[in-house]
N, CA, C and O of each residue as an XYZ file, in Angstrom:
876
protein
N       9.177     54.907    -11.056
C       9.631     53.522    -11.135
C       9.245     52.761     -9.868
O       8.695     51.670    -10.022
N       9.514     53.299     -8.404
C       8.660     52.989     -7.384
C       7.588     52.498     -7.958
O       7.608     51.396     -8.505
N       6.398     53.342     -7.897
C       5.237     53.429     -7.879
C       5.066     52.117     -8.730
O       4.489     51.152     -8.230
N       5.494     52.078     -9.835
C       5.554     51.456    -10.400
C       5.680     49.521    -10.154
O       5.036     48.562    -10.582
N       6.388     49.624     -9.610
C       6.956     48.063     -8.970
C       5.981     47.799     -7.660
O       5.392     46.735     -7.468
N       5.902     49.168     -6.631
C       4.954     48.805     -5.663
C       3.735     48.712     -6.199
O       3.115     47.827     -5.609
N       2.947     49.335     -7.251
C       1.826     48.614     -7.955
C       1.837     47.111     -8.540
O       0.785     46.545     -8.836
N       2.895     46.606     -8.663
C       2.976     45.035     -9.127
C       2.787     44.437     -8.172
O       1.973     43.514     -8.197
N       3.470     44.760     -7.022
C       3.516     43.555     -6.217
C       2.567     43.303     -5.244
O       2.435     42.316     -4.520
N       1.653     44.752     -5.352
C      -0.108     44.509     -4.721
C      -0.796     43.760     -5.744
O      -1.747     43.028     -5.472
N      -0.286     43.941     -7.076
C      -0.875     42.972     -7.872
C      -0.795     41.363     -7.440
O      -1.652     40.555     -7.081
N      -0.109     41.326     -7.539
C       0.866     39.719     -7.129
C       0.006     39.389     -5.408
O      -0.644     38.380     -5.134
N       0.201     40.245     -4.742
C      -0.301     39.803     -3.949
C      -1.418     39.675     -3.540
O      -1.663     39.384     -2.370
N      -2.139     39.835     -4.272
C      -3.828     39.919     -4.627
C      -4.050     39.191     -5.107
O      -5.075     38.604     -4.760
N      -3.017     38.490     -6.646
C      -3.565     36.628     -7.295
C      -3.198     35.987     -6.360
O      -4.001     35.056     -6.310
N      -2.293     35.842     -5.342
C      -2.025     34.865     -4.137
C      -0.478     34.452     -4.823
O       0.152     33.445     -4.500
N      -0.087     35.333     -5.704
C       1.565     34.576     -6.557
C       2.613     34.839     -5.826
O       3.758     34.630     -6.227
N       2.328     35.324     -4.678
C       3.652     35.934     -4.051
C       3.898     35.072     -2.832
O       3.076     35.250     -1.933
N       5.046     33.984     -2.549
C       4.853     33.258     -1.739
C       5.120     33.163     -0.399
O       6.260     33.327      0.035
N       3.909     32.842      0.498
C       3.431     33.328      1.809
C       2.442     33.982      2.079
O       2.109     34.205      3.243
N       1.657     34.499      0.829
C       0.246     35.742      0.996
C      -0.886     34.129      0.894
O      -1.921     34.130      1.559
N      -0.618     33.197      0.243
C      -2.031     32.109      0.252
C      -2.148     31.868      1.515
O      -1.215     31.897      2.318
N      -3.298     31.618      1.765
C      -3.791     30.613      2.912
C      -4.571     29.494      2.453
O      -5.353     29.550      1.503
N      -4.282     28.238      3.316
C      -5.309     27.127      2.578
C      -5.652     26.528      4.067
O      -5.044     26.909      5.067
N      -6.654     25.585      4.098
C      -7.608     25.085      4.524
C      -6.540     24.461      6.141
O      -6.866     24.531      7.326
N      -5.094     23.823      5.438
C      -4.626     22.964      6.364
C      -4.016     23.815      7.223
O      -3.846     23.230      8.293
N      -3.496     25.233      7.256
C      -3.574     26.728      8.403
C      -4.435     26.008      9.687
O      -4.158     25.678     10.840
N      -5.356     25.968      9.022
C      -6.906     25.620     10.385
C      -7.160     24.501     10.722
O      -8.050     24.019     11.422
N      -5.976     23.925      9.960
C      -6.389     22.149     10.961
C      -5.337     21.859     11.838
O      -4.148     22.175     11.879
N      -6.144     21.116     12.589
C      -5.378     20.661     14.576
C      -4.517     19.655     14.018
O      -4.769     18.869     13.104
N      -3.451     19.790     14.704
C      -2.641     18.184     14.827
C      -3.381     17.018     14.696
O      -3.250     16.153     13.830
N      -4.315     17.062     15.792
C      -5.431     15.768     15.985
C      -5.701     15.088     14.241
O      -5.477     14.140     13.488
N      -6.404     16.536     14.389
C      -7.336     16.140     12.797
C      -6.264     15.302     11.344
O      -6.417     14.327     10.608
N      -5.180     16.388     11.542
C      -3.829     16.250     10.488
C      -3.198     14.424     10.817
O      -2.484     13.953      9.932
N      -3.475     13.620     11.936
C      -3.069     12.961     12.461
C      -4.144     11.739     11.796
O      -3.799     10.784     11.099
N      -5.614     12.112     12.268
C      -6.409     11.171     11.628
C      -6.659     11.000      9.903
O      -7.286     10.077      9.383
N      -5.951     12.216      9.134
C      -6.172     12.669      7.648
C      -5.133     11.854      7.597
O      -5.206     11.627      6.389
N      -3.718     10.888      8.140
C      -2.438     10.656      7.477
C      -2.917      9.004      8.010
O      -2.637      8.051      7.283
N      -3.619      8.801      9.269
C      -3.909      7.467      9.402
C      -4.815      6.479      8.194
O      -4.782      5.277      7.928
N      -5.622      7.659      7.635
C      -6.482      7.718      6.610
C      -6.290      6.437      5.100
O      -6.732      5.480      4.465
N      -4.895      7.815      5.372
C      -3.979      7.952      4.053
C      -3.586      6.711      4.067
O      -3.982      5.996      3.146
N      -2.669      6.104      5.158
C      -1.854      5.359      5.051
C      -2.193      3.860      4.926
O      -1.629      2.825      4.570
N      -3.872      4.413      5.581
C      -4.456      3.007      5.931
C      -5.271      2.621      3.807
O      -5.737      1.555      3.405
N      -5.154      3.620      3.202
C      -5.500      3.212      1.819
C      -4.286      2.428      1.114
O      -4.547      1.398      0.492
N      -2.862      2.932      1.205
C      -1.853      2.834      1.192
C      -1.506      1.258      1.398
O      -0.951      0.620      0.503
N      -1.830      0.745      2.494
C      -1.532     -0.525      2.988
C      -2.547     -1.425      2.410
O      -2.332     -2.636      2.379
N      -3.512     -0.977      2.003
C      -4.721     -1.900      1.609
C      -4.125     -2.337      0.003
O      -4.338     -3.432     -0.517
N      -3.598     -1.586     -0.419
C      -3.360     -2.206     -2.493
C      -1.609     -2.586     -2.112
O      -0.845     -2.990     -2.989
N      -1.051     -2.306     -0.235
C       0.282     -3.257     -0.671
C       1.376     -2.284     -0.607
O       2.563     -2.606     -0.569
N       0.984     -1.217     -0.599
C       1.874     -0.562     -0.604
C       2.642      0.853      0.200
O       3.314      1.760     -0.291
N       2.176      0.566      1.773
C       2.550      1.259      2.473
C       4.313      1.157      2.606
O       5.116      0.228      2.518
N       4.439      2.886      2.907
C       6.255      2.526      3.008
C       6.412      2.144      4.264
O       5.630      1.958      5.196
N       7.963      2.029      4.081
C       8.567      1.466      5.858
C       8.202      2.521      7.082
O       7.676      2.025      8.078
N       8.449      3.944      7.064
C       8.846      4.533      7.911
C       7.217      5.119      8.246
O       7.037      5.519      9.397
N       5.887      5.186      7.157
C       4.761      5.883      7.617
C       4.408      5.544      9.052
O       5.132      5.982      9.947
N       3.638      4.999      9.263
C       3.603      4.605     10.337
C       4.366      4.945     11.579
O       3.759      5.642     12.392
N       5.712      4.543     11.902
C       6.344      5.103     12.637
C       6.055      6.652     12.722
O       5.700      7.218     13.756
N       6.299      7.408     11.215
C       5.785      8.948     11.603
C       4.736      9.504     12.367
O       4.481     10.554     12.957
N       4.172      8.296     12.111
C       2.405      8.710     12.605
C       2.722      8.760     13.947
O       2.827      9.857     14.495
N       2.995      7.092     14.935
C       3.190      7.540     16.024
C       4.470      8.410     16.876
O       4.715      8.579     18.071
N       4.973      8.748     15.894
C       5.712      9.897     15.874
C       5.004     11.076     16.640
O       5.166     11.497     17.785
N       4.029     11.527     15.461
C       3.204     12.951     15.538
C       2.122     12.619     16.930
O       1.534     13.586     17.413
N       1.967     11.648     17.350
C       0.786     11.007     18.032
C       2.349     11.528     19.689
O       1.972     12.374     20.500
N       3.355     11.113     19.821
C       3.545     11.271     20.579
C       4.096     13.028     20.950
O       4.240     13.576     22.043
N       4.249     13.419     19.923
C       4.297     14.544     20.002
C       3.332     15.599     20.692
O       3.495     16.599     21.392
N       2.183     14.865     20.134
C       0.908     15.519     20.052
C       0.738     15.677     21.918
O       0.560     16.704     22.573
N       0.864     14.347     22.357
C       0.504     13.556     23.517
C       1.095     14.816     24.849
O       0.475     15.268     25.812
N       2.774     15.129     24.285
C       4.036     15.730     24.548
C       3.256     17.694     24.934
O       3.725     18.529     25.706
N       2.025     17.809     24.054
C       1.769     18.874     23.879
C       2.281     19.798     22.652
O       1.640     20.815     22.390
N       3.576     19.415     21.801
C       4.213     19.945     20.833
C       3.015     19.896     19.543
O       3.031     18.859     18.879
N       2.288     20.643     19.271
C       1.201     20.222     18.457
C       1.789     21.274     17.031
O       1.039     21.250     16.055
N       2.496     21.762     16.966
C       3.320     22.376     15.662
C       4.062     21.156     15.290
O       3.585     20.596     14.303
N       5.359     20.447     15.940
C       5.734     19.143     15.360
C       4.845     17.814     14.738
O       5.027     17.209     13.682
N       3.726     17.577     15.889
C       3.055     16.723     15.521
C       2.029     17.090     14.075
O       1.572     16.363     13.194
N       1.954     18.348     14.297
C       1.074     18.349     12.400
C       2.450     18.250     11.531
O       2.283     17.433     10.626
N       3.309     18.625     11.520
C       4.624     18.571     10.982
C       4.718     17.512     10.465
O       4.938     17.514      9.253
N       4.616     16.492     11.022
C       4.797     14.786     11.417
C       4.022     14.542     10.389
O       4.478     14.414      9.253
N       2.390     14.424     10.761
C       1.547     14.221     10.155
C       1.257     14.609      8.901
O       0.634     13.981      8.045
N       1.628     15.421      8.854
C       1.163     16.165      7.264
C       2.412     15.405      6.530
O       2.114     14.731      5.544
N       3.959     15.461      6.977
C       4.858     14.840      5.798
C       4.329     13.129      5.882
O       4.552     12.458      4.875
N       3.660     12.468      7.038
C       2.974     10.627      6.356
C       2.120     10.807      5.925
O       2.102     10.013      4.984
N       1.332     11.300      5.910
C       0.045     11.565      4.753
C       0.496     11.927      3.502
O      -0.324     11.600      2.644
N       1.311     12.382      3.130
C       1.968     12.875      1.783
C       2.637     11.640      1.398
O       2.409     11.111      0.310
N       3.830     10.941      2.640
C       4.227      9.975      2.014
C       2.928      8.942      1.456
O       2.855      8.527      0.300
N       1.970      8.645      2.515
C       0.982      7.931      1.957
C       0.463      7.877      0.813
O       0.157      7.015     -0.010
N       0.414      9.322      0.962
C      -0.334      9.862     -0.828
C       0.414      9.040     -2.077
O      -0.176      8.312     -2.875
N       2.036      9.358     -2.064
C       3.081      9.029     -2.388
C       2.694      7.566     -3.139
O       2.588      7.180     -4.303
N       2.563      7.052     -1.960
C       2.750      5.309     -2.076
C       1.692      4.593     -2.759
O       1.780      3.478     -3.274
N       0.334      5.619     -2.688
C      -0.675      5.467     -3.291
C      -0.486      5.403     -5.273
O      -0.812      4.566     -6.115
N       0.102      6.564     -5.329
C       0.769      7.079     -6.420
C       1.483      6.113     -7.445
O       1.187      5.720     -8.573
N       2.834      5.832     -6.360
C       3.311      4.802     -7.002
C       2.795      3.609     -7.077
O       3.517      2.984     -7.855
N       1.746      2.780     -6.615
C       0.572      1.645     -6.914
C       0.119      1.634     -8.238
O       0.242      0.684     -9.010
N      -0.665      3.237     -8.604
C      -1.136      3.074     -9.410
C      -0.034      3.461    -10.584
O      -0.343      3.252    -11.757
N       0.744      3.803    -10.383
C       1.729      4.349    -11.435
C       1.982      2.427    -11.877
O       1.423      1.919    -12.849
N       2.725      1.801    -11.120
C       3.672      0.225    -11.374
C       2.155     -0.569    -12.496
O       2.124     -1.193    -13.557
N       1.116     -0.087    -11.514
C      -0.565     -0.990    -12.306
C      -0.279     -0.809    -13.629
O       0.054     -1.754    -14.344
N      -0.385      0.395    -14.054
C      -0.360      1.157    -15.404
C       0.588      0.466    -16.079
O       0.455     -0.248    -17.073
N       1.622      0.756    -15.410
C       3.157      0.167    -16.414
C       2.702     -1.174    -17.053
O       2.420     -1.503    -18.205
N       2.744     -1.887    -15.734
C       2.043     -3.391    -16.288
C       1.444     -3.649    -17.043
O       1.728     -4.403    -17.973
N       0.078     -2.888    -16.778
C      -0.732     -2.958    -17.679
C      -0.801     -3.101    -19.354
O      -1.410     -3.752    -20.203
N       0.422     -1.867    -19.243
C       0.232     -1.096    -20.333
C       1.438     -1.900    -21.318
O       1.647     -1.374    -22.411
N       2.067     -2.892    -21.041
C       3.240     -3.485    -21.144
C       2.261     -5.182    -21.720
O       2.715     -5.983    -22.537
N       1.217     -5.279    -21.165
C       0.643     -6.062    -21.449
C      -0.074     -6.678    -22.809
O      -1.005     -6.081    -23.350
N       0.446     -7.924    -23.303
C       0.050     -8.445    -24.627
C      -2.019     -8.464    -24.700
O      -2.780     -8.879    -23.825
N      -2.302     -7.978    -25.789
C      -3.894     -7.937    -26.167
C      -4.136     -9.177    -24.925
O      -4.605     -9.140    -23.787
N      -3.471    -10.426    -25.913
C      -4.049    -11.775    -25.518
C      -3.870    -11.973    -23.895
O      -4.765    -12.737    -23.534
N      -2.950    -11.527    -22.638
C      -2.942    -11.270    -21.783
C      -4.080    -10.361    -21.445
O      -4.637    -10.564    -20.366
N      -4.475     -9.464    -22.146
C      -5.282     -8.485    -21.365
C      -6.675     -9.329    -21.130
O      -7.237     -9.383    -20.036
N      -7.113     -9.935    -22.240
C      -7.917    -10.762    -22.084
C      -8.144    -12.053    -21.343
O      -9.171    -12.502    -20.834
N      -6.882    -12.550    -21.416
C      -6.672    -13.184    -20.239
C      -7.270    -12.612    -18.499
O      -8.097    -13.000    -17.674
N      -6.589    -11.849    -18.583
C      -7.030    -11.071    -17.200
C      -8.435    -10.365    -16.654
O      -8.802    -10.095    -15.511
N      -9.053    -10.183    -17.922
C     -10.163    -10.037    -17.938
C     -11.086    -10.935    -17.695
O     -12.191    -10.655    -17.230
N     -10.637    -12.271    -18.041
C     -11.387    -13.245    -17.976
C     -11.856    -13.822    -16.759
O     -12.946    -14.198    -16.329
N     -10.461    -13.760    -16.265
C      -9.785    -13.893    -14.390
C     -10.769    -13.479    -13.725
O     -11.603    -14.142    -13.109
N     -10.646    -11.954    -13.890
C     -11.475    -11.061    -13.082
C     -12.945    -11.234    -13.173
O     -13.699    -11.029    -12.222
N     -13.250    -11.544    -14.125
C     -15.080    -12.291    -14.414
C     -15.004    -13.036    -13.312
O     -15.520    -12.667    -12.257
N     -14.191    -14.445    -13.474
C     -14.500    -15.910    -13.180
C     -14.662    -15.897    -11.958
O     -15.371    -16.705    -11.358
N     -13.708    -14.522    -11.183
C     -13.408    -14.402     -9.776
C     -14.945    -13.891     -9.070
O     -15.526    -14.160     -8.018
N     -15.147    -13.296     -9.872
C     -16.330    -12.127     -9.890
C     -17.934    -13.038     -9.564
O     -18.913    -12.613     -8.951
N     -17.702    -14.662    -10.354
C     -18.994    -15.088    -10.759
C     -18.800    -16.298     -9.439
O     -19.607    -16.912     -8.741
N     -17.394    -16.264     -9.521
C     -17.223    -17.435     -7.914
C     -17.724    -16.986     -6.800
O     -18.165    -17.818     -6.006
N     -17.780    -15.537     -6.462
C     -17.830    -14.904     -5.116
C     -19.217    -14.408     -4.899
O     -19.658    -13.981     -3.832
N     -19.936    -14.524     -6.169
C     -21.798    -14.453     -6.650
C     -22.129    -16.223     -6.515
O     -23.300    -16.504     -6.261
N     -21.847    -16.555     -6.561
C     -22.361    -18.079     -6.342
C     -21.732    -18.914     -5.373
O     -22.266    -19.968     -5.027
N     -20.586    -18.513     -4.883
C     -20.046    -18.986     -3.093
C     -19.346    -20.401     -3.715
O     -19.207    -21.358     -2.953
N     -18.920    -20.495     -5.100
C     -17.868    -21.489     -5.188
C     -16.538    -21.345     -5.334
O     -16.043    -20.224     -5.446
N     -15.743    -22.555     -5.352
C     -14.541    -22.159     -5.580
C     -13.319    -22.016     -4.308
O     -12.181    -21.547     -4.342
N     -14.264    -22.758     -3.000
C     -13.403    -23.382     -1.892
C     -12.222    -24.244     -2.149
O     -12.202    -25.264     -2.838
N     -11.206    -23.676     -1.477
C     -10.002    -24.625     -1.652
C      -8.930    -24.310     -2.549
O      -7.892    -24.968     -2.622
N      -9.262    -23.053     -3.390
C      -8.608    -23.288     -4.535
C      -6.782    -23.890     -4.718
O      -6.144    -24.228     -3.721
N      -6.375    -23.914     -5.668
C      -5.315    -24.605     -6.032
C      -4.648    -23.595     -6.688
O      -3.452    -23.884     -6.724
N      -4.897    -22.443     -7.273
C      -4.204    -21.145     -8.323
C      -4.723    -20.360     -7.793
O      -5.595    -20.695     -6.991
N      -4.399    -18.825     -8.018
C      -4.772    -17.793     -8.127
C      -4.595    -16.921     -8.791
O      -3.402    -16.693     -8.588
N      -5.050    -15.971     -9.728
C      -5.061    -15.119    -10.530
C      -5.430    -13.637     -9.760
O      -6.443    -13.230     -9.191
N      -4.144    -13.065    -10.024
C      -3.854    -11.740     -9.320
C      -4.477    -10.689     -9.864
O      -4.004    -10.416    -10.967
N      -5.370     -9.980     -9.519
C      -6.049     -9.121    -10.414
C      -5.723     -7.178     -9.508
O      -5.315     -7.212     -8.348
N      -5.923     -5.931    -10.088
C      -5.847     -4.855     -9.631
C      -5.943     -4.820     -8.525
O      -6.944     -5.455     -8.196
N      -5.220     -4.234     -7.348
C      -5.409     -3.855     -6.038
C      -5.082     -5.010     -5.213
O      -5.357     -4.571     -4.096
N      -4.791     -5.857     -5.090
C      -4.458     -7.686     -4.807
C      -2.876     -7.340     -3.811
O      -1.958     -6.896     -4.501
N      -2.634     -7.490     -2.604
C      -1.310     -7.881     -2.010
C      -1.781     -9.505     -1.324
O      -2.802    -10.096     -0.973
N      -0.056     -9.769     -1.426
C      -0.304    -11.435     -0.470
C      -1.571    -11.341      0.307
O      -2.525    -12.066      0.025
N      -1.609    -10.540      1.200
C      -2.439    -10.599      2.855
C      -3.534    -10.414      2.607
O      -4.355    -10.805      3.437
N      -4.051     -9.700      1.290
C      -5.376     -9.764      1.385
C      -6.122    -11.781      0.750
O      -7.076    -12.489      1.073
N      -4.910    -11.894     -0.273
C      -5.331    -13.159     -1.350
C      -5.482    -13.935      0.137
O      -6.550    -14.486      0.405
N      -4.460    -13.949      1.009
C      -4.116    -15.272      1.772
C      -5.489    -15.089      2.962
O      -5.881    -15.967      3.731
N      -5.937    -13.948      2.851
C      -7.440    -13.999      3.911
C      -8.726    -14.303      3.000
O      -9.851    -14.306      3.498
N      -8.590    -14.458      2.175
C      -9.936    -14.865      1.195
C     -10.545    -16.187      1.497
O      -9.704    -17.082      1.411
N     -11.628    -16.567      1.793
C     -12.061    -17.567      2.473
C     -11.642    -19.192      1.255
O     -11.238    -20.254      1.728
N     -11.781    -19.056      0.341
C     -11.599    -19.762     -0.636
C      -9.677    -19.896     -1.234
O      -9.513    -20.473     -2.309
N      -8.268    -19.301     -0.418
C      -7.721    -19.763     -0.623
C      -7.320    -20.154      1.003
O      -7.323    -21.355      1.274
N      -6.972    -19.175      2.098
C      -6.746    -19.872      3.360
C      -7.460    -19.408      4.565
O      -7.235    -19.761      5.723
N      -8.600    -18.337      4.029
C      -9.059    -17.456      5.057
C      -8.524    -17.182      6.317
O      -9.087    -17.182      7.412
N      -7.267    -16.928      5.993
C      -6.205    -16.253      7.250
C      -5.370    -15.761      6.648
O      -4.597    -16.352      5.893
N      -5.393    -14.500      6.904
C      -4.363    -13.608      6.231
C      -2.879    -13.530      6.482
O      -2.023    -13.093      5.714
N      -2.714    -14.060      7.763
C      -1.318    -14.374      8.252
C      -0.377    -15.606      7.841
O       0.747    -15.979      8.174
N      -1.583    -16.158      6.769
C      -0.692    -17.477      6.098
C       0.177    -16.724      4.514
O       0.990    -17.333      3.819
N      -0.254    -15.447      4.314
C       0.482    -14.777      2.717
C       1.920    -15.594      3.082
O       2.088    -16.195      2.020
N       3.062    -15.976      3.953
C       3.852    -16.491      3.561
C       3.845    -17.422      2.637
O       4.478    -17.256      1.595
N       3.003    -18.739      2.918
C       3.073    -19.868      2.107
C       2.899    -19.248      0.893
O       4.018    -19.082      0.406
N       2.022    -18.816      0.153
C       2.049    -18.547     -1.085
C       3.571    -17.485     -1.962
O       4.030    -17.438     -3.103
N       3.824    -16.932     -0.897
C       5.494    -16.133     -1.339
C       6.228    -17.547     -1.654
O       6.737    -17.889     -2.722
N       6.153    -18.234     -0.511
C       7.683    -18.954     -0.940
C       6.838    -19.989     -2.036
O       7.401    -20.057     -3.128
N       5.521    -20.837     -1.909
C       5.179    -21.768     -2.890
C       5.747    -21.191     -4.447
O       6.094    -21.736     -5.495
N       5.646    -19.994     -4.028
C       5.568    -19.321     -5.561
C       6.939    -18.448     -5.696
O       6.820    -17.580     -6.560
N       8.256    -18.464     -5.032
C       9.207    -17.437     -4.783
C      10.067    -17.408     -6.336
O      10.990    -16.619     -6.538
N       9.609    -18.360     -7.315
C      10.385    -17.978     -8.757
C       9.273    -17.011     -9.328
O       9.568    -16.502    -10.409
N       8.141    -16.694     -8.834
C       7.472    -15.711     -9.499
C       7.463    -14.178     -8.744
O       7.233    -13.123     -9.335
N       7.733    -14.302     -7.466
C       7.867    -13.080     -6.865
C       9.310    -12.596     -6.297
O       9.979    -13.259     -5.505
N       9.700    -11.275     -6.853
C      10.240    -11.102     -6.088
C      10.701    -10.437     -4.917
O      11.763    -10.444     -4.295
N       9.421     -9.762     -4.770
C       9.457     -8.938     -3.841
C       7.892     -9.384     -3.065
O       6.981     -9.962     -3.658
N       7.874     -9.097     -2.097
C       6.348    -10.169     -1.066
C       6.022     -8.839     -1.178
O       5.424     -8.585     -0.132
N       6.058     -8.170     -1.631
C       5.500     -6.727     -1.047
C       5.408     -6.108     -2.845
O       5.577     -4.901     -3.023
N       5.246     -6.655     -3.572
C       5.155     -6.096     -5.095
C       4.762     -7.413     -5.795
O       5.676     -8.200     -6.043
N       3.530     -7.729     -6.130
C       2.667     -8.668     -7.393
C       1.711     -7.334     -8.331
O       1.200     -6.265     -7.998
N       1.821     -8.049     -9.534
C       1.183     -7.742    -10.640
C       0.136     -8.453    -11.169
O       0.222     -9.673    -11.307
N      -1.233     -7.588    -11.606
C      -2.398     -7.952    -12.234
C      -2.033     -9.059    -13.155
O      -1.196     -8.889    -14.042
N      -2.681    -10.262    -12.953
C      -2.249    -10.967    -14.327
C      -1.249    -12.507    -14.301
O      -0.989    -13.268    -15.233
N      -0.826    -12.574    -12.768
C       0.466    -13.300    -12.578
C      -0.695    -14.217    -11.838
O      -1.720    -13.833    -11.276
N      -0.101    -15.789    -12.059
C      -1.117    -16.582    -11.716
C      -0.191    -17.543    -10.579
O       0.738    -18.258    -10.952
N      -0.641    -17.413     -9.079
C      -0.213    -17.981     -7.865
C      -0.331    -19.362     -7.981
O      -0.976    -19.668     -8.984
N       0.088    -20.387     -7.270
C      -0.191    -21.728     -7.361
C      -0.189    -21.610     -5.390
O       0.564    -20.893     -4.732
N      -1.202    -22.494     -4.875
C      -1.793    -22.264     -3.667
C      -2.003    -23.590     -3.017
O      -2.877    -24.446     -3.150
N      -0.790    -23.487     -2.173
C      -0.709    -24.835     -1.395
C      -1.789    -25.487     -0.344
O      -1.634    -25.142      0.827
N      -2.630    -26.195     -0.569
C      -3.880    -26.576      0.212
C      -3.583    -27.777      1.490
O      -4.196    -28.072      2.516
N      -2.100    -28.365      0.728
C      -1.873    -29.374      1.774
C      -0.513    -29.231      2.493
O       0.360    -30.099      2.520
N      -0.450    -27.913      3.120
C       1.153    -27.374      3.615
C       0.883    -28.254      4.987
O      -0.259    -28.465      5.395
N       1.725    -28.602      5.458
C       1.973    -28.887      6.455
C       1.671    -28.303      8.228
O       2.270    -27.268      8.519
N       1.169    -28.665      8.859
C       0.695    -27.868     10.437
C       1.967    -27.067     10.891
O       1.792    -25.967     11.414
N       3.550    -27.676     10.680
C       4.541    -26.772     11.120
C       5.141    -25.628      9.781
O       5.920    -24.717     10.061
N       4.644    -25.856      8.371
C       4.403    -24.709      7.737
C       4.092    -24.228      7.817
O       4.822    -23.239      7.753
N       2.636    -23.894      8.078
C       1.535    -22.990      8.730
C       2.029    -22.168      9.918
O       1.853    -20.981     10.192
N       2.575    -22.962     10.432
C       2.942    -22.314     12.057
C       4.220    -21.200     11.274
O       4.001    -20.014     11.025
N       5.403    -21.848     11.016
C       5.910    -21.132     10.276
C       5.617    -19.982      9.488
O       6.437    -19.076      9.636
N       4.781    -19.777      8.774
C       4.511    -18.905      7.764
C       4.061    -17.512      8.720
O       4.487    -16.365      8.853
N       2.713    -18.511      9.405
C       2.262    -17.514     10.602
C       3.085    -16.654     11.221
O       2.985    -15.427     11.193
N       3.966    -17.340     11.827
C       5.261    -16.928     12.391
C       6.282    -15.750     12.249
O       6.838    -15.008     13.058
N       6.299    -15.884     10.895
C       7.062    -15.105      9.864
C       6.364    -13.896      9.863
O       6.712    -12.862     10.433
N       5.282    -14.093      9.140
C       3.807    -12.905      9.194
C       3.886    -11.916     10.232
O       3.735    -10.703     10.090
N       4.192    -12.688     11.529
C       3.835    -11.659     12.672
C       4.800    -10.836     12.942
O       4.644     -9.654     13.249
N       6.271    -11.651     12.800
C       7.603    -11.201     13.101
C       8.249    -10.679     12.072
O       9.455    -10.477     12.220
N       7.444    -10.250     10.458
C       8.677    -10.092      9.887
C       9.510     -8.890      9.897
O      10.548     -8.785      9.244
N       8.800     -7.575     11.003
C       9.739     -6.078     10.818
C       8.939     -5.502      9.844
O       7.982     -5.839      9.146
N       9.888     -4.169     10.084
C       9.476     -3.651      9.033
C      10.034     -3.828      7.512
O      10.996     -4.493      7.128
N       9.246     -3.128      6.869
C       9.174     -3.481      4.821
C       9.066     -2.478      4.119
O       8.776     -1.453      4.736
N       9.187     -2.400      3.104
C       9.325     -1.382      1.768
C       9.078     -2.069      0.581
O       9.564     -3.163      0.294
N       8.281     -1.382     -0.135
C       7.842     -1.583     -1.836
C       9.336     -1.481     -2.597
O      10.075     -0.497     -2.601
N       9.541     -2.624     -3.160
C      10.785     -2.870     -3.683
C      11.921     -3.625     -3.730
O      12.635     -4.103     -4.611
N      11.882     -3.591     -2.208
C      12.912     -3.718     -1.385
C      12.927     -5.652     -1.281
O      11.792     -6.121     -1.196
N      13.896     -6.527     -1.285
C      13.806     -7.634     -0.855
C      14.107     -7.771      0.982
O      15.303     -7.583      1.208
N      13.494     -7.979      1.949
C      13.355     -8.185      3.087
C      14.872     -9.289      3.689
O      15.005    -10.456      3.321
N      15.607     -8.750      4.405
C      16.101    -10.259      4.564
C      15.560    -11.016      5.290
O      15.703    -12.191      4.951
N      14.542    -10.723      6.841
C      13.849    -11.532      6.959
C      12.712    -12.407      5.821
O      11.991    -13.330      6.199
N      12.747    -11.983      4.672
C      11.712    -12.893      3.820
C      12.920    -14.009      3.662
O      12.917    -15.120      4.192
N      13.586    -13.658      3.114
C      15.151    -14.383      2.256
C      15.551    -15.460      3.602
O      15.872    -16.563      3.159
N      15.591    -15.405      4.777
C      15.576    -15.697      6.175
C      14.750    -17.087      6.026
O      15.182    -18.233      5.902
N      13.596    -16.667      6.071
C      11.939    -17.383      5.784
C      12.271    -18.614      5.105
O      12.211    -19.810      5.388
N      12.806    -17.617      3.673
C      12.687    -18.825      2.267
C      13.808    -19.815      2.499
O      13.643    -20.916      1.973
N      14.744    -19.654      3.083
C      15.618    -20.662      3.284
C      15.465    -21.648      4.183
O      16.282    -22.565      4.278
N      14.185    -21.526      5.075
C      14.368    -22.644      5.903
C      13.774    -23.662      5.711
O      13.951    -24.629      6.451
């Protein structure tokens, strides 16, 4: 019966099923490296809108760790924001889908159309100034509000939150399909404002209503 059981579990530990006998790739990676793989991450993360609150901080978390010499904590660090990153990535495309998929024919086409028109403006360099915007896949405030054709400054995404705050409710969550209205004649102490806001607003979370936004919108 020995023999027996100790023949299984050389089995087992020979498919890699026994847990602690695998080895994988991230064994052999440095803090450093684990550090630039989560900056990576996070920096995809932030690009479609949806980095969480705390990544970042982890990062320079692991960065000071690293700095500290503790290079077991700092991959520690690193490896759980890169995961969250992964995470956040995840849930992007997960909310897209929903939408999507929630979406009337005649909407879809709609959006399709969007995405042409956007497509044939940015091939022929028209379409300065605009007055709307049509939110298409991968789209947060900061990128729309740096597009040369609505304010080419990305630090103005306030104005368009509050122009538009019965359609959003979260500055940090828009959907493919939702059509912005884009203030061309805000005011020099709006601007300053918005800017303002932009630089100072803290940190944020996908979901979450900000009270500095709520702060913002009331004034």
């Amino acid at each position: 019966m020995r023999t027996t059981a100790r023949l299984i579990l050389v089995a087992l530990l020979g498919l890699g099923l026994v847990t602690g006998c695998a080895t994988t790739g991230d064994s052999e990676q440095t803090a450093a490296e684990a550090i630039a793989a989560a900056k990576e991450a996070n920096a995809a993360a932030k690009a479609v809108g949806y980095e969480w609150r705390d990544t970042a901080e982890m990062i320079e978390s692991a960065e000071k760790e690293l700095a500290a010499g503790n290079e077991a904590e700092a991959k520690a660090l690193a490896n759980k924001a890169k995961a969250q990153a992964e995470n956040a990535i995840a849930q992007q495309k997960a909310e897209n889908e929903k939408y999507m998929n929630s979406m009337s024919d005649a909407d879809r086409a709609a959006l399709a159309g969007a995405e042409s028109d956007m497509s044939a403006g940015k091939q022929s360099g028209m379409g300065a100034g605009v007055t709307s915007y049509s939110v298409v896949r991968g789209d947060n405030l900061w990128d729309i509000s740096g597009k040369e054709n609505v304010y080419g400054n990305s630090y103005q995404w306030p104005l368009i939150y509050k122009t538009n705050r019965s359609k959003i409710k979260d500055a940090d969550l828009i959907y493919p399909g939702q059509v912005f209205d884009i203030d061309q004649n805000a005011s020099a102490s709006d601007i300053d404002a918005a800017i303002n806001h932009a630089k100072t607003r803290g940190a944020w979370s996908v979901g979450d209503v900000e009270q500095s936004d709520l702060d913002y919108l009331a004034r």
